[in-house]
NUGU-910154 format. One record per residue: residue in one letter; x, y, z of N, C-alpha, C in turn; residue number from 1; chain. Coordinates in steps of 0.05 Angstrom, whole numbers, padded with zeros to 5 digits, always signed. Each point is the difference from the previous one (the first is absolute). Layout:
NUGU-910154
type / n.xx / n.yy / n.zz / ca.xx / ca.yy / ca.zz / c.xx / c.yy / c.zz / seq / mol
A / X / Y / Z / X / Y / Z / X / Y / Z / NUM / A
...
//
This chain:
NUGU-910154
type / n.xx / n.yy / n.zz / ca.xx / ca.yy / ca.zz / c.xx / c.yy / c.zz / seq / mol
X / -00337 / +00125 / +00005 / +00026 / -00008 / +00011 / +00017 / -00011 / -00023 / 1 / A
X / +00031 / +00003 / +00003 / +00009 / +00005 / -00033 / +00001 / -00031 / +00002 / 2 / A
X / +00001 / -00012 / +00025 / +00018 / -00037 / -00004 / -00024 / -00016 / -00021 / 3 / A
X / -00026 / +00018 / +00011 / -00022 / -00024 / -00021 / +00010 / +00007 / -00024 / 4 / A
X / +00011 / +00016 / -00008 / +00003 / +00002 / -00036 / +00031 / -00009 / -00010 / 5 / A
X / +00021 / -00006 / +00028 / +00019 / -00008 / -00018 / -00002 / -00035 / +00005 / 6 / A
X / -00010 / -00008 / -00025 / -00011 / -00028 / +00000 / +00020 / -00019 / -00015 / 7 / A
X / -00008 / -00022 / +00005 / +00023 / -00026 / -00009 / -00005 / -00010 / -00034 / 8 / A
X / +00018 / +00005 / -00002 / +00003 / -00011 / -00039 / -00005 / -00022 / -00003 / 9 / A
X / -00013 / -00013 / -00017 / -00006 / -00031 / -00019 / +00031 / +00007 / -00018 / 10 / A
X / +00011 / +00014 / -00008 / +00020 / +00001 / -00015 / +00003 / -00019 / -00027 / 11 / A
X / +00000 / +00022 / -00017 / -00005 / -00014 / -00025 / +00031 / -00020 / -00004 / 12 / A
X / +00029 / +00005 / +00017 / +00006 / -00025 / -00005 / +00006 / -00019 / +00011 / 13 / A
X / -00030 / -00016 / +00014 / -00007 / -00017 / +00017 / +00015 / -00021 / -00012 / 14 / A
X / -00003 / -00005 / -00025 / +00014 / -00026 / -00010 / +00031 / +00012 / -00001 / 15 / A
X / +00017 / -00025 / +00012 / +00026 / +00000 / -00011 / +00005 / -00008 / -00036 / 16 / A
X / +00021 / +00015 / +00009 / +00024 / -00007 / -00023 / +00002 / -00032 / -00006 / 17 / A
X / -00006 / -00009 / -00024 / +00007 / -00034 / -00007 / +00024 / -00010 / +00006 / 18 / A
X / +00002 / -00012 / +00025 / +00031 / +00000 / +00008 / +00015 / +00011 / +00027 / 19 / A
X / -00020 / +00019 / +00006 / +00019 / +00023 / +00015 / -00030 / -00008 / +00031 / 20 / A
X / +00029 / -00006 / +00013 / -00017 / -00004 / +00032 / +00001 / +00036 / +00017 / 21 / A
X / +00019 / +00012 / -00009 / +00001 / +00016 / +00012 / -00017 / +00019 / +00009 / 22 / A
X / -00007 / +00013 / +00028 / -00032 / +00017 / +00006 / +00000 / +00029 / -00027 / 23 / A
X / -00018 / -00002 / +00006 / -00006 / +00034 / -00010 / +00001 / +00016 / +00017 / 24 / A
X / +00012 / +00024 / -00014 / -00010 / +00019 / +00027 / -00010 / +00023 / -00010 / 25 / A
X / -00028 / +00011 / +00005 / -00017 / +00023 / -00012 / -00001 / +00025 / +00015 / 26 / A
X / +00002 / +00022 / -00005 / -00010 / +00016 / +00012 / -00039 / +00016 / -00005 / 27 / A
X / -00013 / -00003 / +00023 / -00026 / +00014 / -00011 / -00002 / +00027 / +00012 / 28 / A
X / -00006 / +00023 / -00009 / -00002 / +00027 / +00018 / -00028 / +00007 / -00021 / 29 / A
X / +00002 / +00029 / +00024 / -00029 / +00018 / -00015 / +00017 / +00021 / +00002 / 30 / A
X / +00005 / +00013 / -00030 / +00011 / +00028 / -00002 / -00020 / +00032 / -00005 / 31 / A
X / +00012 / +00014 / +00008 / -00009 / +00020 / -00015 / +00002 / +00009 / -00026 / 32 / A
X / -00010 / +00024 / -00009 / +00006 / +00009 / -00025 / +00029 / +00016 / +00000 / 33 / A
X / +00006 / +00007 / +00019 / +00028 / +00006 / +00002 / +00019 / -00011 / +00005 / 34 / A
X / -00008 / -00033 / +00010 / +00025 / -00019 / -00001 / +00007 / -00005 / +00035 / 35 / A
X / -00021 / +00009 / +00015 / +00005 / -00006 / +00026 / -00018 / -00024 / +00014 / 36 / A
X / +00006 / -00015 / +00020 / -00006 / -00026 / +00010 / -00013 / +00011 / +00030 / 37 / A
X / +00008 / +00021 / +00018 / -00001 / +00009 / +00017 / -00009 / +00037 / -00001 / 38 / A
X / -00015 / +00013 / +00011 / +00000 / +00026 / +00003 / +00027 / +00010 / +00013 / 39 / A
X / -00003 / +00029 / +00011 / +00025 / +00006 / +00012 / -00010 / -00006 / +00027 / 40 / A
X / -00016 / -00007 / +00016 / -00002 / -00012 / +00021 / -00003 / -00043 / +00009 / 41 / A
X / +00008 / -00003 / -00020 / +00002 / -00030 / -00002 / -00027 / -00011 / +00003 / 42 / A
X / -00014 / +00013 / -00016 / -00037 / -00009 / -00002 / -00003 / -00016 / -00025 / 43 / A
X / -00015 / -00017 / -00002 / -00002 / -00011 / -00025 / -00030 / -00001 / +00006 / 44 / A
X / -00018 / +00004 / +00003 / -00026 / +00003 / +00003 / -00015 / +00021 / -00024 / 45 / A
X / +00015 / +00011 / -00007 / -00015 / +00019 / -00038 / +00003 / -00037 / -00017 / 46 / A
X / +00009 / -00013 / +00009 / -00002 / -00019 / -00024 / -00028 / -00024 / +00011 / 47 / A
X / -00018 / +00008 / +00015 / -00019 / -00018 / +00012 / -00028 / +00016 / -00029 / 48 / A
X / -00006 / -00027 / -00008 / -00025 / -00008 / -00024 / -00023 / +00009 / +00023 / 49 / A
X / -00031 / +00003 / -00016 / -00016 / +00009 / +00014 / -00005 / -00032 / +00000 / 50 / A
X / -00020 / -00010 / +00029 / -00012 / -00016 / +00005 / -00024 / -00013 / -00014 / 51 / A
X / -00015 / +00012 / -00020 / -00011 / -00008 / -00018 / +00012 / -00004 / -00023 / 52 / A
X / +00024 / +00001 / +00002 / +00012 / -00001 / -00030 / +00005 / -00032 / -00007 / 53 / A
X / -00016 / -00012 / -00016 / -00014 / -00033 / -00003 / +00028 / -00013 / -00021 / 54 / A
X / +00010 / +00025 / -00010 / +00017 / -00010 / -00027 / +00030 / -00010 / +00018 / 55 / A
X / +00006 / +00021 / +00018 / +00026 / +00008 / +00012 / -00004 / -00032 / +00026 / 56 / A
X / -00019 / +00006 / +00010 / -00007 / -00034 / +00016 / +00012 / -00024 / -00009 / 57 / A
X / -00020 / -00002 / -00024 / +00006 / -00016 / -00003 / +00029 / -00015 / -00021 / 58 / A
X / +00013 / +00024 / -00006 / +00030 / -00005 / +00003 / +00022 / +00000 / +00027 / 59 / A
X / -00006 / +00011 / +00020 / +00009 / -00008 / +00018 / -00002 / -00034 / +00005 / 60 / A
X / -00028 / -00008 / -00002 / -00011 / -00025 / +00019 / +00010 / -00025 / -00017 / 61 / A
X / +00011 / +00011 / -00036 / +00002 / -00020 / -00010 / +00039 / -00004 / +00013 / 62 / A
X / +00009 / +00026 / -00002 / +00033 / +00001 / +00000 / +00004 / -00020 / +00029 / 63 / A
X / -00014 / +00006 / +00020 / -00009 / -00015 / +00022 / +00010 / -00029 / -00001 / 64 / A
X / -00013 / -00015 / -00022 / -00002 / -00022 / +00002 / +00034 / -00014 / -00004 / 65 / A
X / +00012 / +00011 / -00015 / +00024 / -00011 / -00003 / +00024 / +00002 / +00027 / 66 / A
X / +00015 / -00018 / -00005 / +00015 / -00012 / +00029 / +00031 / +00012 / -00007 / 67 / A
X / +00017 / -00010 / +00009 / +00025 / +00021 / +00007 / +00010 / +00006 / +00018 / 68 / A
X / +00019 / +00016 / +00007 / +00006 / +00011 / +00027 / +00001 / +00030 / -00006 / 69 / A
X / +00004 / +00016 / +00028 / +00006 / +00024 / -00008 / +00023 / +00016 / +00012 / 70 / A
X / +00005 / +00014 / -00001 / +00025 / +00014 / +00007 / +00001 / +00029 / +00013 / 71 / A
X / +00004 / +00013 / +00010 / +00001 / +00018 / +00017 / +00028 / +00019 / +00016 / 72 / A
X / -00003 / +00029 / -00006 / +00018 / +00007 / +00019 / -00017 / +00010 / +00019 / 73 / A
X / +00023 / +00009 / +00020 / -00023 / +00008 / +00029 / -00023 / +00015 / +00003 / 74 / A
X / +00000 / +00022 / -00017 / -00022 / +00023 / +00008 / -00023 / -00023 / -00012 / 75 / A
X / +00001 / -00006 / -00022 / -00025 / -00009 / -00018 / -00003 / -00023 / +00017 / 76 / A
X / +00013 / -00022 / +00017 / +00000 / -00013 / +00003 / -00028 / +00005 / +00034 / 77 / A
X / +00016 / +00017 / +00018 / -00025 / +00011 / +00015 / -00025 / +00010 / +00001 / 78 / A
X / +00006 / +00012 / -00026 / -00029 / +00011 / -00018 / -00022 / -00023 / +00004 / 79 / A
X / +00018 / -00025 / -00022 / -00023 / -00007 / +00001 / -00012 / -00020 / +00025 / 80 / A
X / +00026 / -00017 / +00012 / -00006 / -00015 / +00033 / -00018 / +00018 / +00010 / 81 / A
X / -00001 / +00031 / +00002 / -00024 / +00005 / +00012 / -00023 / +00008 / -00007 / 82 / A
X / -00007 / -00015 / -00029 / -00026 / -00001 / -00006 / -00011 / -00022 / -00010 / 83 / A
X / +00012 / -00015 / -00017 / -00003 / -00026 / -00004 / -00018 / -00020 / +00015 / 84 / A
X / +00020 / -00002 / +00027 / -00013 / -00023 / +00021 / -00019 / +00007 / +00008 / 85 / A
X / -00011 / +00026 / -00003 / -00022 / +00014 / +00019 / -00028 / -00008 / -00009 / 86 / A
X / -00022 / -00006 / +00018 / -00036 / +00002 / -00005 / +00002 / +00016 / -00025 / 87 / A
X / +00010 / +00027 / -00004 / -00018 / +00015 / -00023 / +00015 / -00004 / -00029 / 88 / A
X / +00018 / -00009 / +00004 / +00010 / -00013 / -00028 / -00009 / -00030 / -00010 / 89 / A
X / -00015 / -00011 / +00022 / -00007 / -00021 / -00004 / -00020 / +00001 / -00015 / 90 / A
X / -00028 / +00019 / +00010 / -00021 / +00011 / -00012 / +00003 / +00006 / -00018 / 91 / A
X / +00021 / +00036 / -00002 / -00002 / -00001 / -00028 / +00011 / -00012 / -00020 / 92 / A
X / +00016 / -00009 / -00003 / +00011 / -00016 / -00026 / +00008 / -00026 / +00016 / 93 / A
X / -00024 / -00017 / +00001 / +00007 / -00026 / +00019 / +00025 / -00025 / -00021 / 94 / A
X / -00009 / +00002 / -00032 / +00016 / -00020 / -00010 / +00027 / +00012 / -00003 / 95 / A
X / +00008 / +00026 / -00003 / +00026 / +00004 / +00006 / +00012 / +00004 / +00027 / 96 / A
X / -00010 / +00004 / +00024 / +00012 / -00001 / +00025 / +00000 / -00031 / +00000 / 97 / A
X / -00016 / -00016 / -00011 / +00016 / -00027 / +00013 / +00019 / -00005 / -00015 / 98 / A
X / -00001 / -00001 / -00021 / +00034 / -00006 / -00019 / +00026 / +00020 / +00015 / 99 / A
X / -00013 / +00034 / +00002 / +00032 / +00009 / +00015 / +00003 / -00011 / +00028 / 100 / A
X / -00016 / -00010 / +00012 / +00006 / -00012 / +00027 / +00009 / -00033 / +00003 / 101 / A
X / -00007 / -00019 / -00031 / +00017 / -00024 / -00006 / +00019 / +00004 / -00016 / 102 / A
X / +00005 / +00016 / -00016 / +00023 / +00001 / -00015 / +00028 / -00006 / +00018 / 103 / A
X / +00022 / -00011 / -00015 / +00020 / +00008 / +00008 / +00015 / +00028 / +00003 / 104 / A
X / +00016 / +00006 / +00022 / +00004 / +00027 / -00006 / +00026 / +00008 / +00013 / 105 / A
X / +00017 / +00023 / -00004 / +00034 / -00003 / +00000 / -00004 / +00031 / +00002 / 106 / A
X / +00009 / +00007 / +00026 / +00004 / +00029 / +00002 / +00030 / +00008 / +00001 / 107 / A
X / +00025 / +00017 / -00006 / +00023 / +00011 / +00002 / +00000 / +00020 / +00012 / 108 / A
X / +00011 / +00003 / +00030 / +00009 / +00009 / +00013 / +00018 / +00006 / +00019 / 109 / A
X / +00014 / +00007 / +00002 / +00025 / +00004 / +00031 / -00013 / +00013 / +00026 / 110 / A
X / -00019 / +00016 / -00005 / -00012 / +00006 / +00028 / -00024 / -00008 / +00006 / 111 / A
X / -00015 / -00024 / -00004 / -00013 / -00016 / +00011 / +00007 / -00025 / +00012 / 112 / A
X / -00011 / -00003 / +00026 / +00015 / -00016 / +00014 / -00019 / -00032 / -00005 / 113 / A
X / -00020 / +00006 / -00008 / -00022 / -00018 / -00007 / -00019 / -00002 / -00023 / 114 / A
X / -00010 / -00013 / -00008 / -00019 / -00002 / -00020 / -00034 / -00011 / +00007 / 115 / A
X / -00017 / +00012 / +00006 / -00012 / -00020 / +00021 / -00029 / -00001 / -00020 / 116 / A
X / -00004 / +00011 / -00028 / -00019 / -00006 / -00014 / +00005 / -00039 / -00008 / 117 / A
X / -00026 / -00006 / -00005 / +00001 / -00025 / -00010 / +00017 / -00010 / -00026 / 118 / A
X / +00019 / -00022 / +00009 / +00015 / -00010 / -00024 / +00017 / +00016 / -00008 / 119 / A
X / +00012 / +00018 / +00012 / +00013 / +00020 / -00003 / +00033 / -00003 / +00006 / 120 / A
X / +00021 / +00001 / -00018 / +00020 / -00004 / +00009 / +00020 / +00025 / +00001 / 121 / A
X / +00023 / +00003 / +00015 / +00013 / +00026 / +00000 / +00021 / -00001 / -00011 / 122 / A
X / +00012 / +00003 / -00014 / +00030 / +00003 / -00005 / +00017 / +00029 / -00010 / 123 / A
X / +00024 / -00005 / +00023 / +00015 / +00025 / +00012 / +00019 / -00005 / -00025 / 124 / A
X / +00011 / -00019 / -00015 / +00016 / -00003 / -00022 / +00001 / +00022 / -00024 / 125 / A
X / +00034 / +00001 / -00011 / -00005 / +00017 / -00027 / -00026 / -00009 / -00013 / 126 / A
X / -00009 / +00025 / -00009 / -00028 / -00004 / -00017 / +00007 / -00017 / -00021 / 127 / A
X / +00022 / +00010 / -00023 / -00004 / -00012 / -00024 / +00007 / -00028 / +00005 / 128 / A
X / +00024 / -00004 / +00019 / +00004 / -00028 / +00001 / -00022 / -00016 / +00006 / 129 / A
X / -00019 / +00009 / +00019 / -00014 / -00021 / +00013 / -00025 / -00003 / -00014 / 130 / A
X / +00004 / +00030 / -00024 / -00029 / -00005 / -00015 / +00003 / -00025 / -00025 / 131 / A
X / +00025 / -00003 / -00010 / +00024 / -00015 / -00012 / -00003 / -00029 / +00009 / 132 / A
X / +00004 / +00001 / +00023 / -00007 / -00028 / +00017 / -00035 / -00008 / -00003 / 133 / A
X / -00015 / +00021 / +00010 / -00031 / -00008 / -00007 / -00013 / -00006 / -00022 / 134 / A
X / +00012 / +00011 / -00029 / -00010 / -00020 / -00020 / +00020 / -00012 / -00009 / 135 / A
X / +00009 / -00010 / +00010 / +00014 / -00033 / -00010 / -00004 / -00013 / +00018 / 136 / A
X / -00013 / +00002 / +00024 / -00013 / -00031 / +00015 / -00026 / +00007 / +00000 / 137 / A
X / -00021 / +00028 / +00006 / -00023 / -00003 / -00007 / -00015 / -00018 / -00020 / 138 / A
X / -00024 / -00013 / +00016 / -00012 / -00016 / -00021 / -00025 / +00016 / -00010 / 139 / A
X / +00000 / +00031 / +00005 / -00021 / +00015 / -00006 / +00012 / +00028 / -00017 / 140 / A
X / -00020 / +00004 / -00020 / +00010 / +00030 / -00007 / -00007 / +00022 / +00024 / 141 / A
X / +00017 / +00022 / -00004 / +00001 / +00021 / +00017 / -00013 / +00024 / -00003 / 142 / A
X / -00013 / +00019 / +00020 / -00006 / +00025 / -00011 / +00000 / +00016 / +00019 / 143 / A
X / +00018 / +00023 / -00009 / -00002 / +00025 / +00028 / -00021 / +00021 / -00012 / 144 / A
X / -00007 / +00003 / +00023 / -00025 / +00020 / +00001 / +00014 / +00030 / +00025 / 145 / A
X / +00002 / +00018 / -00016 / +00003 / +00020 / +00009 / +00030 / +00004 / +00002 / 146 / A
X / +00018 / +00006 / +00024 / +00023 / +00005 / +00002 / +00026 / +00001 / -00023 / 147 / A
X / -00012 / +00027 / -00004 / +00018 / +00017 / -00016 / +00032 / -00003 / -00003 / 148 / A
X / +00011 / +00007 / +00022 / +00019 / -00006 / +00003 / +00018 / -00032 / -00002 / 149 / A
X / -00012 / -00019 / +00001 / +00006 / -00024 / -00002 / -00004 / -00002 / -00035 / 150 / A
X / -00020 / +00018 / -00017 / -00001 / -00004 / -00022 / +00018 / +00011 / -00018 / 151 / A
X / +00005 / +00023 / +00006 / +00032 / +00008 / -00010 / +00026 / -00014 / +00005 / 152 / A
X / +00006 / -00016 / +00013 / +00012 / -00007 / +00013 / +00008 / -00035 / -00022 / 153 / A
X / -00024 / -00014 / +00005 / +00001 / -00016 / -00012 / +00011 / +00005 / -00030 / 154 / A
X / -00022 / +00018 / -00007 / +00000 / +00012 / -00035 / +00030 / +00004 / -00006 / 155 / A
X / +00023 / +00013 / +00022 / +00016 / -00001 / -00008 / +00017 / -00018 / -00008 / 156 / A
X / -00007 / -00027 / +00013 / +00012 / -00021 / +00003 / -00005 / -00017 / -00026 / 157 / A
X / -00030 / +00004 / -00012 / -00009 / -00008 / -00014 / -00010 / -00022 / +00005 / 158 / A
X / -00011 / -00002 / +00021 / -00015 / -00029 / +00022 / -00029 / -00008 / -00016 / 159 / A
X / -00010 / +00028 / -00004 / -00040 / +00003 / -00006 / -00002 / -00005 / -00022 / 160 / A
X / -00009 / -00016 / -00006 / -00013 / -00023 / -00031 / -00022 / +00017 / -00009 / 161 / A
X / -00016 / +00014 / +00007 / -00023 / +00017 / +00000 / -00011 / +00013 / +00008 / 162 / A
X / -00006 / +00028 / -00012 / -00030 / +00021 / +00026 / -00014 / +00000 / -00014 / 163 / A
X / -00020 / -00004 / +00016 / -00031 / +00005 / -00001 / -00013 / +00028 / +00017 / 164 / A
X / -00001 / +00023 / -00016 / -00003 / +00020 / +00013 / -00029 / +00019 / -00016 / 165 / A
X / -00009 / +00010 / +00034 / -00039 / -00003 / -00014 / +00020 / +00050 / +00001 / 166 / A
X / -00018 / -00001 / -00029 / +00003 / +00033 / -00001 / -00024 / +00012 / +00006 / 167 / A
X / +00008 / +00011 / +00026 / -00034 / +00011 / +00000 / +00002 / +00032 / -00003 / 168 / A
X / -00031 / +00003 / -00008 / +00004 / +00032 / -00007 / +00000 / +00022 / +00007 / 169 / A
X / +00016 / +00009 / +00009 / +00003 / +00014 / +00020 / +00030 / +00011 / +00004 / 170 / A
X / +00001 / +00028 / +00006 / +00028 / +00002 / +00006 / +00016 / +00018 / +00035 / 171 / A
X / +00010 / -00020 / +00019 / +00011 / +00010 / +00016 / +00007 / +00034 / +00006 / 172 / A
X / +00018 / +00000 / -00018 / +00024 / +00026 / +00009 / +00023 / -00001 / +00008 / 173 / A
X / +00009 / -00025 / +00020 / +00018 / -00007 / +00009 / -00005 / -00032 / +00020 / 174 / A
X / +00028 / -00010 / +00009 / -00013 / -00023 / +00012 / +00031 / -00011 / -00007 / 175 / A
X / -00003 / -00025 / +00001 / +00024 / -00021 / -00001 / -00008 / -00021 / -00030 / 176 / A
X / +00020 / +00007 / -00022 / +00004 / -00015 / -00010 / +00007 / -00030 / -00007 / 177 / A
X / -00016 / -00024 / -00009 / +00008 / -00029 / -00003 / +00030 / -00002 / +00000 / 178 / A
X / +00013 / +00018 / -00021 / +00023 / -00006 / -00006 / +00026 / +00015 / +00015 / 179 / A
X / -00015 / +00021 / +00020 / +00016 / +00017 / +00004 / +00038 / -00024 / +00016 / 180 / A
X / +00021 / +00019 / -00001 / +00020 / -00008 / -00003 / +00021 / -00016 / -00018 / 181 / A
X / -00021 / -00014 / -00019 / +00015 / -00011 / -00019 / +00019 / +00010 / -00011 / 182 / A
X / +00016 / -00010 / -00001 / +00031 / +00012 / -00015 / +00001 / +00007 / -00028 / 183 / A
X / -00013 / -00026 / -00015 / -00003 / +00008 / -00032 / -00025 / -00002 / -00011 / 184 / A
X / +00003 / -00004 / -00024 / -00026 / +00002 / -00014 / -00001 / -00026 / -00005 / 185 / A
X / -00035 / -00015 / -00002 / -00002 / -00023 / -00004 / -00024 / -00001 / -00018 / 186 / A
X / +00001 / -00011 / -00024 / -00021 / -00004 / -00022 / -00021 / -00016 / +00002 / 187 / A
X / -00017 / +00000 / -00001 / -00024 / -00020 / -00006 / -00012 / +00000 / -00017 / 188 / A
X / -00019 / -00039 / -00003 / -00012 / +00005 / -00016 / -00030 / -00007 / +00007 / 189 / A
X / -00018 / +00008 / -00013 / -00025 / +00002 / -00002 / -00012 / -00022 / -00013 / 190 / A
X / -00010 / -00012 / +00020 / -00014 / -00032 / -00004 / -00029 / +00002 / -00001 / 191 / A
X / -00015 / +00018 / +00021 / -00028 / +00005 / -00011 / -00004 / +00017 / +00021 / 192 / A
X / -00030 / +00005 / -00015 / -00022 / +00024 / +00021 / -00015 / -00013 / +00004 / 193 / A
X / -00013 / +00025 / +00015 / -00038 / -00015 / +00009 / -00007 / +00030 / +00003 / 194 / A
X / -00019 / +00017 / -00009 / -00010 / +00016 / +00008 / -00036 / -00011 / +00013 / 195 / A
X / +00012 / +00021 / +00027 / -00033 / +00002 / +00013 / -00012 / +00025 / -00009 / 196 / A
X / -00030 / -00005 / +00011 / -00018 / +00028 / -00007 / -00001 / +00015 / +00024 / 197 / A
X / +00021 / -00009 / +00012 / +00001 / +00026 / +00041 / +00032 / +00012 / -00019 / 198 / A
X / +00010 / -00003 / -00023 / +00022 / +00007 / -00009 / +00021 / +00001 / +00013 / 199 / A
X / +00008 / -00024 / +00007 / +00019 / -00012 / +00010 / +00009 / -00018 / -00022 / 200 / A
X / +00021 / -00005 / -00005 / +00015 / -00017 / -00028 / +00019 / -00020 / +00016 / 201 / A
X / +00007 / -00021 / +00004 / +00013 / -00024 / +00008 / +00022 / +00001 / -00025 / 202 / A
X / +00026 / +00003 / +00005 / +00019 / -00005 / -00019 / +00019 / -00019 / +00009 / 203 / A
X / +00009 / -00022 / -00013 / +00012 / -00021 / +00011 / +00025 / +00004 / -00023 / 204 / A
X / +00023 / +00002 / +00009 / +00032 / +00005 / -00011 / +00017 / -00035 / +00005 / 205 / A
X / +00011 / +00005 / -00011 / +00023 / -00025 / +00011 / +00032 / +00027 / -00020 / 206 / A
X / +00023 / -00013 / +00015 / +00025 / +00008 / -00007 / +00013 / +00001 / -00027 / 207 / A
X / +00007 / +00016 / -00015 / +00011 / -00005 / -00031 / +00031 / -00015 / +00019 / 208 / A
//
């Protein structure tokens, strides 16, 4: 199931800025080799690690540990409400279902009338404004997990302090792009790797 593998960042910039109260806001995805986040049927399940894989665990279980809130637009946002809270996410990855089910968490949408996962808040507001508004009173850094569209979106704005994006090996064909819609081109820079031996590479960017 793809929700066990899109997992919650420790985010390497957990520490603030000397000075600067303001949240962070990260993005984490699992891409393809062709640069897609989604198949052409909105599957993210090619990006699920084998179950014995001890290395890929236990990076999940450590990223786990760190606190934050998270962010969400609707599709990803249902994704994961319906697996998260559930018995088998408990089982299988018991130390990350309890952090995504205490975390704070902020979904954007206009056609949800409710939010009814735990700790979960909704807001129907302009995105950039209200994402604008959330780190300057957040007392937590931020991290969206999945929703594409909210990530272009931001990027354009120039909201996202950082991605953290795992390359796995493998290539789609087609599907939905992280960035798709962006208007212009936006530069990054390359802060570090991590290569695994399931060859998956973790590349963490922040903005030139």
């Amino acid at each position: 199931m793809a929700q066990n593998e899109i997992v919650l960042s420790n985010l390497v910039f957990a520490n603030r800025l000397q000075g600067n109260t303001m949240a962070k806001l990260t993005v984490f995805n699992q891409i393809s080799l062709d640069g897609y986040f989604t198949d052409t049927q909105e599957d993210m399940s090619w990006a699920h690690k084998a179950p014995d894989d001890v290395e890929w665990a236990e990076f999940v279980n450590s990223n786990a540990q760190g606190g934050g809130s998270l962010l969400f637009g609707r599709v990803t946002y249902e994704m994961m409400a319906s697996f998260w809270p559930t018995p088998v996410a408990a089982e299988r990855m018991p130390i990350v279902a309890e952090r995504m089910n205490r975390l704070q968490k902020f979904v954007f949408s206009r056609s949800l009338s409710e939010a009814t996962w735990s700790n979960t808040t909704l807001i129907k507001g302009e995105l950039a404004d209200e994402v604008r508004r959330l780190k300057q009173d957040s007392s937590n850094d931020i991290t969206i997990l999945g929703s594409g569209s909210i990530v272009a979106q931001l990027s354009a704005e120039r909201l996202i302090d950082a991605y953290q994006l795992v390359l796995c090996p493998l290539a789609l064909g087609g599907g939905r792009s992280l960035f798709e819609g962006l208007p212009s081109r936006l530069d990054l820079r390359l802060l570090e790797t991590r290569v695994f031996n399931n060859g998956s590479v973790v590349l963490t960017y922040e903005p030139k």
